[in-house]
C-alpha positions in Angstrom: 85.7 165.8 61.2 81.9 167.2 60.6 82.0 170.9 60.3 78.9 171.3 62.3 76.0 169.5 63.8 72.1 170.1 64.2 70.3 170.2 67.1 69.5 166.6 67.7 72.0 165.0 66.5 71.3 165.1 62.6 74.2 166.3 60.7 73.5 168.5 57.6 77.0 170.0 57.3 79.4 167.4 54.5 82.3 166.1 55.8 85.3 167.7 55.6 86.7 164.9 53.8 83.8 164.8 51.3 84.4 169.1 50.5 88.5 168.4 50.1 87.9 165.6 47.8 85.2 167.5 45.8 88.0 170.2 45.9 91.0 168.2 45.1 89.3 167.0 41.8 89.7 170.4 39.8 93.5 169.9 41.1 97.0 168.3 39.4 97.5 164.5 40.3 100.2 165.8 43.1 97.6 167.4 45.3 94.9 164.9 44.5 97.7 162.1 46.0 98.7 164.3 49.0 94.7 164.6 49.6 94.0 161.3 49.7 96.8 159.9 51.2 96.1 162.6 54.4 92.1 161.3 54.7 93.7 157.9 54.3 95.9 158.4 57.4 93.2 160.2 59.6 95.2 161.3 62.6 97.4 163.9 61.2 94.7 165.7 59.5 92.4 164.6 63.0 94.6 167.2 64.8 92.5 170.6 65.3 96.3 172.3 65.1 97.3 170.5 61.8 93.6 171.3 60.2 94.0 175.0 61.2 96.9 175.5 59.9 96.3 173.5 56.4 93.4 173.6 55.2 90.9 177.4 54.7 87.5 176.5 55.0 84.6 178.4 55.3 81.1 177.6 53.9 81.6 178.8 50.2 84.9 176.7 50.1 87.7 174.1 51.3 91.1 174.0 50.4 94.2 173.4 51.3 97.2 176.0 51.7 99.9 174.2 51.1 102.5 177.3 50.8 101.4 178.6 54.2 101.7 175.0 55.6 104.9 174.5 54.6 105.9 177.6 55.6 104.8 177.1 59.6 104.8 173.5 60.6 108.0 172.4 61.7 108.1 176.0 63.7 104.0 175.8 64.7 103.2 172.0 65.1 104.9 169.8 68.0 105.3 166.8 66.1 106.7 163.3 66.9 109.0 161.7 64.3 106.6 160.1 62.5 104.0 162.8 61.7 106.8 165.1 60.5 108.3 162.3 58.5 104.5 161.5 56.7 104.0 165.4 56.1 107.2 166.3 54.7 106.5 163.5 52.3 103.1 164.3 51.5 104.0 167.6 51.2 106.5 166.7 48.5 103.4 164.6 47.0 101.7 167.8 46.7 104.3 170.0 45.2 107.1 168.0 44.0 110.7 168.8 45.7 114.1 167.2 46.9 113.4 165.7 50.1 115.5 162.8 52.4 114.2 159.7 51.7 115.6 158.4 54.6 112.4 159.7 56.7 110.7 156.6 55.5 112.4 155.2 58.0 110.3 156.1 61.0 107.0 155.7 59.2 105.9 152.6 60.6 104.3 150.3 58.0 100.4 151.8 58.3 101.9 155.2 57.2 105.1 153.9 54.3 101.9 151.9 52.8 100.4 154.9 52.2 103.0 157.4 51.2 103.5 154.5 48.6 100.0 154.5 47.2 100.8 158.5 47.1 103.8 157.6 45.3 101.6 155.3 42.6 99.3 157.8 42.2 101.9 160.6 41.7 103.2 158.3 38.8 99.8 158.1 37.4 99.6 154.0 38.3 96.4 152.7 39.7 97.6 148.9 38.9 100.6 149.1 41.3 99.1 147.6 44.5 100.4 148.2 47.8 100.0 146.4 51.3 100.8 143.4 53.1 102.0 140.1 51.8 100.4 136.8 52.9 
């Protein structure tokens, strides 16, 4: 997810991870949990289509647009199950609204571990830990 490359392979350009995090900071602890559980999962935010339609970026700044998101993805994105389970629950991270909880269901493990660390975060817990038993 570089922004840009230089000739020769050097990049100079920050990730785009590294500008949303530096972004996210100066935000409430809803979109600092939706942020990090989105560069957690990777392949939502991987999608050019998802990216363009999230998150405004241009040199001076990064952000995401969560009002405009919402707005468009279910009518913009073709999404499977799973994606659209995992955004409508970050989304709800982000800006906190009734949603069915019953879209956990078709998260698959990897993706319900992380809408649970969003959910630890959201309640302010860093102590609650999260993953697979042994």
């Amino acid at each position: 997810m570089r922004e840009s490359h230089a000739p020769g392979g050097t990049d100079t350009a920050p990730l785009l991870s590294d500008r949303l995090i530096e972004w996210v900071r100066g935000r409430d602890i809803g979109e600092q949990a939706a942020v990090a559980a989105l560069l957690e999962e990777g392949d939502v935010l991987a999608r050019g289509d998802v990216r363009d339609l999230l998150v405004v970026e241009n040199e001076a700044v990064v952000f995401c647009d969560w009002p405009r998101f919402e707005a468009q993805y279910r009518c913009v994105l073709v999404l499977d199950e799973g994606e659209d389970a995992f955004l409508t629950l970050v989304l709800a991270t982000a800006f906190p609204r009734l949603v069915p909880l019953w879209k956990v269901e078709v998260l698959g493990d990897r993706r319900l571990g992380i809408v649970l660390r969003a959910l630890a975060r959201l309640a302010g817990s860093d102590s609650v830990a999260v993953g697979c038993r042994s």
